[in-house]
N, C-alpha and C positions, 0 to 999 in steps of 0.2 A: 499519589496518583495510582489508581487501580489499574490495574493488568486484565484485560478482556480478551475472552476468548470470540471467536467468529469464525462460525464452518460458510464455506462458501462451495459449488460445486461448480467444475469446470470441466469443458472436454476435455480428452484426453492427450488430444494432440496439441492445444493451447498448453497445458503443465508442461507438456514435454519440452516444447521451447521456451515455456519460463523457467525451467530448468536450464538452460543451454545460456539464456542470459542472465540469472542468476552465478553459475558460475564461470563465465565470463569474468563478473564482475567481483567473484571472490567472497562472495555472500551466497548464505542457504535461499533456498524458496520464500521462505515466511519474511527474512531482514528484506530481499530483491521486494516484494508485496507491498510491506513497508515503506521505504524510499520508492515506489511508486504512488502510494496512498497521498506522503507526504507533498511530493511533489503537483500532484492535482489539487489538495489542498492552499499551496500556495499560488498555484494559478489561477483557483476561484477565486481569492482574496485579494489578488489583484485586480481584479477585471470587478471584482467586485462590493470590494471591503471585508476587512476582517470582519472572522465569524466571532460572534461573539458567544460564551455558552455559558448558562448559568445552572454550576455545580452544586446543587443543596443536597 
């Protein structure tokens, strides 16, 4: 599995407090990102079925 990059731009004040829950939870910004992504992922797939994705 390839490792992708993705610039994303956010207010200022939004990073600031994903910072503050980020470490909270004892993870950087990008892993807290992460386990968010993930987590929306698996609540589309519930409500909606697994995504399927075809890797060529």
């Amino acid at each position: 599995m390839a490792i992708k990059s993705l610039s994303i731009r956010i207010d200022e004040n939004m990073l600031n407090k994903l910072h503050v829950v980020a470490d909270y939870e004892g993870r950087s910004a990008n892993s807290e990102i992460l386990v968010l992504i993930r987590e929306a992922i698996e609540k589309y797939e519930e409500k909606h079925g697994k995504i399927e994705i075809d890797n060529k």
